[in-house]
Rosetta silent file (secondary structure, phi, psi, omega in degrees, C-alpha in Angstrom):
SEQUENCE: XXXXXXXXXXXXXXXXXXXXXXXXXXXXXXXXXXXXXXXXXXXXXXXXXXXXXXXXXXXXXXXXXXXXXXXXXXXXXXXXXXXXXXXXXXXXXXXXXXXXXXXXXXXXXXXXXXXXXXXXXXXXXXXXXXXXXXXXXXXXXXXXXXXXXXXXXXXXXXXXXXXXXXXXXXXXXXXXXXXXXXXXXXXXXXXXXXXXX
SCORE:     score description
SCORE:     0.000 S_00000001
   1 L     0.000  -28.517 -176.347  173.820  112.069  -23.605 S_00000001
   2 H   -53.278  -59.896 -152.759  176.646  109.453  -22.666 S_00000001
   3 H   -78.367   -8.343  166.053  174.336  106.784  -21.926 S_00000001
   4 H   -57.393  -40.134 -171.081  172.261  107.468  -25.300 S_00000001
   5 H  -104.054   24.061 -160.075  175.513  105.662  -27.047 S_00000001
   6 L  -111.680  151.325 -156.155  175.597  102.928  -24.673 S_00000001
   7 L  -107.990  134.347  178.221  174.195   98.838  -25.721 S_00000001
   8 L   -81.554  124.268 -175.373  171.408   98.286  -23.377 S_00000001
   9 L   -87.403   23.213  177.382  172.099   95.248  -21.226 S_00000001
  10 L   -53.860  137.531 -162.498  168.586   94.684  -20.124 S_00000001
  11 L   -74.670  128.242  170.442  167.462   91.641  -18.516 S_00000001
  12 L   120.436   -5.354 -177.274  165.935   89.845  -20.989 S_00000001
  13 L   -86.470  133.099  177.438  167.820   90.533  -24.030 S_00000001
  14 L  -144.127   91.401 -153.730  168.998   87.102  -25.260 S_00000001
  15 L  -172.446  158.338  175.970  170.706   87.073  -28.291 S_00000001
  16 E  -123.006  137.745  168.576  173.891   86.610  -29.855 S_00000001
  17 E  -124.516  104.269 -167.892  174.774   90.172  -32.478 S_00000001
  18 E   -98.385  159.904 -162.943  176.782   89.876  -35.293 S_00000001
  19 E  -126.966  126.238  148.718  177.619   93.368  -37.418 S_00000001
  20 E   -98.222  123.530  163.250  177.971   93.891  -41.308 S_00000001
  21 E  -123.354  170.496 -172.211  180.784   95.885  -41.923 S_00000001
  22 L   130.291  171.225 -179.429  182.933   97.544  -44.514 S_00000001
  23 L   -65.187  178.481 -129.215  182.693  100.364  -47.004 S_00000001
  24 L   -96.146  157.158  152.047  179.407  102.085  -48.710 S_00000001
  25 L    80.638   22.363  160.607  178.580   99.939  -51.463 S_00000001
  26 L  -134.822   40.048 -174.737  179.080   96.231  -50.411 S_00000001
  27 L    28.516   81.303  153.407  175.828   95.134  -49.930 S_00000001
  28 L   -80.854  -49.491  155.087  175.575   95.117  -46.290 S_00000001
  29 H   -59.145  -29.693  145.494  172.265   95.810  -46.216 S_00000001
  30 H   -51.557  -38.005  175.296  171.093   93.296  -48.592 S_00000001
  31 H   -72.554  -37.998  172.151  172.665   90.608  -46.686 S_00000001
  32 H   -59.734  -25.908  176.653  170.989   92.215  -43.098 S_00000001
  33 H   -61.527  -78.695 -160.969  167.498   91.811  -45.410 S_00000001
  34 H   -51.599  -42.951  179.416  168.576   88.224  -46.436 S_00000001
  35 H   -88.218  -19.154  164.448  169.841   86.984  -42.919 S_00000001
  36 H   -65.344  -13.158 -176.723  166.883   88.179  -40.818 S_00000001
  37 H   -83.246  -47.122 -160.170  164.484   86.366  -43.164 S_00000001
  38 H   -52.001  -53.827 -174.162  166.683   83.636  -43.250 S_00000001
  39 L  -102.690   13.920 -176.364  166.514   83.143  -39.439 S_00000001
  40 L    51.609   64.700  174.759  162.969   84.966  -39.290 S_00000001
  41 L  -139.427 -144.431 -162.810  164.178   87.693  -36.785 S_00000001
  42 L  -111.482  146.438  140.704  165.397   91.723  -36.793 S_00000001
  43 L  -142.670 -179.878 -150.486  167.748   93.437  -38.211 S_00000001
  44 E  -133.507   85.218 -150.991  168.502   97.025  -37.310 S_00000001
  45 L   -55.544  170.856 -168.760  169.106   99.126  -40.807 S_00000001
  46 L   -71.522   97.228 -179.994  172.078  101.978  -41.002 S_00000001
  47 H   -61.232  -46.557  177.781  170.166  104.783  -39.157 S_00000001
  48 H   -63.193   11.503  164.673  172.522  107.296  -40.997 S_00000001
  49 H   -83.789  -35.823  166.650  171.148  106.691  -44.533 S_00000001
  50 H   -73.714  -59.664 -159.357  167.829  107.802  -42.990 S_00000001
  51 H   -67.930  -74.341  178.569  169.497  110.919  -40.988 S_00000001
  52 H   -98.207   41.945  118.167  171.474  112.112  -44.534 S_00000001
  53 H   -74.040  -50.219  159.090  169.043  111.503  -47.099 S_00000001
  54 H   -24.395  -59.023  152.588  167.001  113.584  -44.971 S_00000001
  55 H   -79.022   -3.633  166.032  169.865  115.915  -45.101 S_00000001
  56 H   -94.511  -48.917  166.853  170.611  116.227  -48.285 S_00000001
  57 H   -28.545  -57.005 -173.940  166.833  116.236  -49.250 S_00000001
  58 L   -82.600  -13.669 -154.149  166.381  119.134  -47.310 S_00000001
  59 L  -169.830   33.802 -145.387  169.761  121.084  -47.707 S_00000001
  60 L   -34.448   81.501 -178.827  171.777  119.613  -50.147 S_00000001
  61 L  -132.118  145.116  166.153  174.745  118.752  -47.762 S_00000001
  62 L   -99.887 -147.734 -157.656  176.514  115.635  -46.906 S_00000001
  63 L   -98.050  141.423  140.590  177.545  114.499  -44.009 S_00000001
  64 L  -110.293 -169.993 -133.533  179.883  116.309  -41.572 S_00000001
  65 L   -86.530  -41.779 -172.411  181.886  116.408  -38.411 S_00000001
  66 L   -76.524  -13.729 -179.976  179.194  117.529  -36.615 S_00000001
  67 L   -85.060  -35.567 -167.972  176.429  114.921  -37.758 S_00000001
  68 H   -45.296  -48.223 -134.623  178.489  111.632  -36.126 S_00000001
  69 H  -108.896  -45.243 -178.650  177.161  112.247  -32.291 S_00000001
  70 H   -76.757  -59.157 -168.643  173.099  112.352  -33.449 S_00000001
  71 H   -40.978  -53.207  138.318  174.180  109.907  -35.817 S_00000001
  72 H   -23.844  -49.746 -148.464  175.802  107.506  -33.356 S_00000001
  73 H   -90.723  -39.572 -171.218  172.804  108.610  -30.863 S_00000001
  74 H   -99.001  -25.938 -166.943  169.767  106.883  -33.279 S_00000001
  75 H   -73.616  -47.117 -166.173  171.746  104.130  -34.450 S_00000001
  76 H   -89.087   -9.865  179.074  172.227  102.794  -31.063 S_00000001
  77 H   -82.887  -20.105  169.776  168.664  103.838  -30.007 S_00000001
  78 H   -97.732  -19.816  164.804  167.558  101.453  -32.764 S_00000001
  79 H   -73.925  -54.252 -172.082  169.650   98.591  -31.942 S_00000001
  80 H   -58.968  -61.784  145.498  168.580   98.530  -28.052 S_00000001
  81 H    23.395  -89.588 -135.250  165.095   99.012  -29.416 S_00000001
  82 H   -92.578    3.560 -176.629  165.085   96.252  -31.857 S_00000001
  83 L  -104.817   10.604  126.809  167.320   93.776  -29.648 S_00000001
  84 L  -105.898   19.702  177.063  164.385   93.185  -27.677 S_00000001
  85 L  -108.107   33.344  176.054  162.233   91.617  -30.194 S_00000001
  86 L  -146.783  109.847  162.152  164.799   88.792  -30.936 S_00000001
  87 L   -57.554  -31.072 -170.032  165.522   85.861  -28.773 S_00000001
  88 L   -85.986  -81.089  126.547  168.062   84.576  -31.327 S_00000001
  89 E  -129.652  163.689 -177.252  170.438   87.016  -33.263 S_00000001
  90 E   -97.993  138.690  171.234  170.450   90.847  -34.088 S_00000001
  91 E  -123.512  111.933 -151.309  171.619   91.453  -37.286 S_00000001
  92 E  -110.625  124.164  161.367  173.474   94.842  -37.057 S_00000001
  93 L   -62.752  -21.328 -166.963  173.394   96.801  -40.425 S_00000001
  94 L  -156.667 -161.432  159.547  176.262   98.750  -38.748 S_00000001
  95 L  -171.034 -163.299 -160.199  177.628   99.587  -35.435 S_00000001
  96 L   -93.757  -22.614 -163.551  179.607  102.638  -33.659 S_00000001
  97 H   -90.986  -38.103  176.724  182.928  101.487  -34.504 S_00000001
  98 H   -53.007  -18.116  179.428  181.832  101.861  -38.762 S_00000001
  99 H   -85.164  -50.758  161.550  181.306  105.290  -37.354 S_00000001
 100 H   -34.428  -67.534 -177.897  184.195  105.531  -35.824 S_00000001
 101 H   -54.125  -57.615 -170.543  186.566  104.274  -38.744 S_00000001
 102 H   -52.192  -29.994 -170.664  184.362  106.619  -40.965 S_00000001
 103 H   -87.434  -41.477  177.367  184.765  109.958  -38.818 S_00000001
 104 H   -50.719  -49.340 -156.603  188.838  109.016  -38.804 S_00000001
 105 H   -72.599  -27.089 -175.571  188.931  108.652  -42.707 S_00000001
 106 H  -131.964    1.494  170.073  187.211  111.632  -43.293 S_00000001
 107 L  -113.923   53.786  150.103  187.591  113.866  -40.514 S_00000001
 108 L    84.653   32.273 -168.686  190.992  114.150  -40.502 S_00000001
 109 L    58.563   34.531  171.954  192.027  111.378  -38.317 S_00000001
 110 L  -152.547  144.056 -163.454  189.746  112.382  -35.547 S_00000001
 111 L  -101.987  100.597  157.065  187.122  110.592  -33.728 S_00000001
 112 L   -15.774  111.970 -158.142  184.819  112.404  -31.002 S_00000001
 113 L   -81.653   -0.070 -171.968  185.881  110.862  -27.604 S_00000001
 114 L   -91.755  -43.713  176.263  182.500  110.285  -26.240 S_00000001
 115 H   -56.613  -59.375 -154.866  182.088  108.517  -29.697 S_00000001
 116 H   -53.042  -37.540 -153.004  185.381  106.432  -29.382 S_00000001
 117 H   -57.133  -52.352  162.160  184.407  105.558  -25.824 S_00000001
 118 H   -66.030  -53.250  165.390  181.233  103.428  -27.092 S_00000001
 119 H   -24.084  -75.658 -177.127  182.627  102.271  -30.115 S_00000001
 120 H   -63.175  -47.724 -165.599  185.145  100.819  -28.460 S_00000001
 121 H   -84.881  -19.708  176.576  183.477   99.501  -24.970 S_00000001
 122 L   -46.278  151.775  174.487  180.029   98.100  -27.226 S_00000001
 123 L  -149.101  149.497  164.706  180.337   94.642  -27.916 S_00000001
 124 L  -125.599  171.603 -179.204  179.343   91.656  -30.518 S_00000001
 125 L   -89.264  -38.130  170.119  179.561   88.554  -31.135 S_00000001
 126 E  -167.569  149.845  166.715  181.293   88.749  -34.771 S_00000001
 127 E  -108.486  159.753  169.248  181.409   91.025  -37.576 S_00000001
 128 E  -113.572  115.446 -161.505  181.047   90.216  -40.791 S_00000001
 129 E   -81.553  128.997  151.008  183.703   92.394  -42.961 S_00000001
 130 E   -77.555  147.490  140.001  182.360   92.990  -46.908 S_00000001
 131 L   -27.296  147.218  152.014  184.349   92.925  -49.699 S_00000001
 132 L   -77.922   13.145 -162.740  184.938   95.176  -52.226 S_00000001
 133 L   -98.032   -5.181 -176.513  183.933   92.786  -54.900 S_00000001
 134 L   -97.001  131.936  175.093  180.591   94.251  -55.274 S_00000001
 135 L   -54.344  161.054 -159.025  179.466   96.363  -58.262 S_00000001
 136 L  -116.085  122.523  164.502  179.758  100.015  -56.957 S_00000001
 137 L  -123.641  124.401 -175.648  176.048  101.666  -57.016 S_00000001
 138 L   -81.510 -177.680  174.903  175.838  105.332  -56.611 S_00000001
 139 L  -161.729 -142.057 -163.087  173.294  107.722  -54.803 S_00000001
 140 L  -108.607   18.974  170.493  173.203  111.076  -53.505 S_00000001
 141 L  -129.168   35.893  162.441  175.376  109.882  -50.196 S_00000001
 142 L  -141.081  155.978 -150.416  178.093  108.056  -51.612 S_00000001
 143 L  -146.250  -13.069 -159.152  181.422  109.353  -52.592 S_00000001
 144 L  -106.155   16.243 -160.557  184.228  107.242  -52.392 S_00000001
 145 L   -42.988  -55.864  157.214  183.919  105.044  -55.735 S_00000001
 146 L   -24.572  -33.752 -179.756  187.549  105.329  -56.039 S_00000001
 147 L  -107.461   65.494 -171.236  188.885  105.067  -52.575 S_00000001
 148 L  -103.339  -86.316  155.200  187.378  101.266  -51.848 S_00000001
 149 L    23.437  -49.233 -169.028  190.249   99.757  -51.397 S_00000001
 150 L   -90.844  -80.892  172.177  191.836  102.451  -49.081 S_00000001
 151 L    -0.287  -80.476  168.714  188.400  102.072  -47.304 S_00000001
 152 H   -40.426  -98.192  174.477  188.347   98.416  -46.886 S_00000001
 153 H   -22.600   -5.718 -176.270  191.759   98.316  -45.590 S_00000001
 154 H  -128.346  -10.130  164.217  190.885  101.092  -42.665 S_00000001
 155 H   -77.188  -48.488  172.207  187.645   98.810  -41.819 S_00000001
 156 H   -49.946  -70.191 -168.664  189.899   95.845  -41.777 S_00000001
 157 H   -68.602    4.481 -168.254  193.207   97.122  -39.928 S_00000001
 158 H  -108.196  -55.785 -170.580  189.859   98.903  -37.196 S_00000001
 159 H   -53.987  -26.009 -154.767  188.711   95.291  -37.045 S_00000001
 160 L   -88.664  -43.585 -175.325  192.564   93.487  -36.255 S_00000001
 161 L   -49.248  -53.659 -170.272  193.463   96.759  -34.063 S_00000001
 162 L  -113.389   30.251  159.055  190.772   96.526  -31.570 S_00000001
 163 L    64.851   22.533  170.142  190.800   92.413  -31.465 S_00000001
 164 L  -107.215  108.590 -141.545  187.296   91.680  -33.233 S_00000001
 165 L   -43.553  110.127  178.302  186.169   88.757  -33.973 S_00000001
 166 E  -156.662  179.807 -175.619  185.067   88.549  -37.692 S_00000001
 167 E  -136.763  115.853  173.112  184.890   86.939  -40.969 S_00000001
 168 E   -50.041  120.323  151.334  185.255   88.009  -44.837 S_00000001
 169 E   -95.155  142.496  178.059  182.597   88.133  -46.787 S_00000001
 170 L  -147.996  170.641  173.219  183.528   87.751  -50.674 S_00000001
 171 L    74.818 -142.447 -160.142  181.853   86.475  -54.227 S_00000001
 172 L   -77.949  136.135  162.063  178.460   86.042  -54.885 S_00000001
 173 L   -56.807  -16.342  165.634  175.214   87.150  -52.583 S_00000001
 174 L   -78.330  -38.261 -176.265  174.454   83.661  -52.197 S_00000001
 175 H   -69.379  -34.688  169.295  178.100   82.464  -51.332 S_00000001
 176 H   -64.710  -22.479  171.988  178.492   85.496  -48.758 S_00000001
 177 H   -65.612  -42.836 -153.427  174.860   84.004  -47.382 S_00000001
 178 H   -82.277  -58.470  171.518  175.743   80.544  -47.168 S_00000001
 179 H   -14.785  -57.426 -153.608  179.165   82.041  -45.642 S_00000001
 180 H   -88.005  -29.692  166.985  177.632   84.028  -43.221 S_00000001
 181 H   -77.459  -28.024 -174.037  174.549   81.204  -41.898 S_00000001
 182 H   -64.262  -43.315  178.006  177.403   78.613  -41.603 S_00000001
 183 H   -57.734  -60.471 -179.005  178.940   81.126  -38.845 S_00000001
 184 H   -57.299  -40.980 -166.938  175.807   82.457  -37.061 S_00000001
 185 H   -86.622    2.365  138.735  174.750   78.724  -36.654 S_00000001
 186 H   -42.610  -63.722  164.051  177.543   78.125  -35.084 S_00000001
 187 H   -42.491 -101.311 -141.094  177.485   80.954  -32.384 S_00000001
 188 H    -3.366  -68.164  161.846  173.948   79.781  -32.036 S_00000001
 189 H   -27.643  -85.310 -168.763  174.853   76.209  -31.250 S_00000001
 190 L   -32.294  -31.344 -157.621  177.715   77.018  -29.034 S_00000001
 191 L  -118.327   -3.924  174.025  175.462   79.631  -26.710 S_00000001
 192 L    85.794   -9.189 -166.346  172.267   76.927  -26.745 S_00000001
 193 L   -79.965  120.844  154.268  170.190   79.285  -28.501 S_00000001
 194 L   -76.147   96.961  175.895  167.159   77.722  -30.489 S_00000001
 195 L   -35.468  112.421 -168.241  166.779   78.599  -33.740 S_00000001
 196 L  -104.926  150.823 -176.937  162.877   79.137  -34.745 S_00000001
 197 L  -153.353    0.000    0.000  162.238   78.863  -38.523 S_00000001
């Protein structure tokens, strides 16, 4: 089961993978839409939006303590997946450590250790932190309108804490775009990787 949360290092994967992160509700997912077109590649959507809608459809429950470890288990099964059909960059709707921050904040300051383990040893090339700055849109698996702020700040202090490289996104979906292509072309350069458009 360990190696189910583990980033597959397979010969042939060539890519640089930047992460959007931050709380529900700060159009992370719009921007993972916008920068895979942008550089005509993958991105690798929030497996747990699929996993609890499903559960809530079916059971009208949200998410618990007990959901993180499948959750964590498809998310990374879709990134290894989809990070061989990109020479260029992976555009990670998420990662393990958004799971991570999320299972402290709401489970009571505790993380699974099998979870932590990947979280922590997985690696990218930069995250991109959202803002709170975003109209708040609800659904049937978000909860926090109130707590974004206290959110943000426990994505943020997860990002400084465990040394990872990243960059604020803020304003407008174009200005977090333009924001966010100036960076990635940047890796890109720097690692030699040719951009196809």
């Amino acid at each position: 089961m360990e190696e189910e949360l583990k980033q597959s290092r397979d010969i042939g994967i060539n890519c640089i993978k930047v992460v959007l992160f931050g709380p529900e509700s700060t159009g992370k997912t719009t921007l993972s839409r916008q920068l895979a077109r942008h550089y005509n590649s993958v991105w690798v959507p929030e497996y747990a939006r699929e996993y609890l809608q499903n559960k809530w459809n079916n059971e009208r429950k949200t998410c618990e303590a007990e959901d993180l470890l499948p959750i964590a288990r498809g998310q990374m099964r879709l990134e290894n997946e989809l990070a061989k059909k990109t020479d260029t960059v992976l555009i990670c709707d998420t990662d393990l450590l958004e799971t991570k921050v999320y299972s402290e904040a709401y489970y009571l300051g505790s993380c699974d250790p099998i979870l932590e383990k990947y979280a922590l040893e997985n690696t990218y090339d930069l995250y991109f932190l959202t803002y709170i700055d975003t109209p708040w849109e609800a659904d049937d698996l978000r909860d926090k309108p109130n707590h974004r702020m206290e959110m943000f700040m426990a994505f943020q202090n997860e990002l400084i804490k465990q040394n990872r490289p990243y960059v604020l996104l803020k304003g407008s979906k174009k200005e977090r775009l333009d924001t966010a292509v100036k960076h990635i072309d940047a890796l890109l350069k720097k690692k030699g990787i040719e951009i196809h458009r």
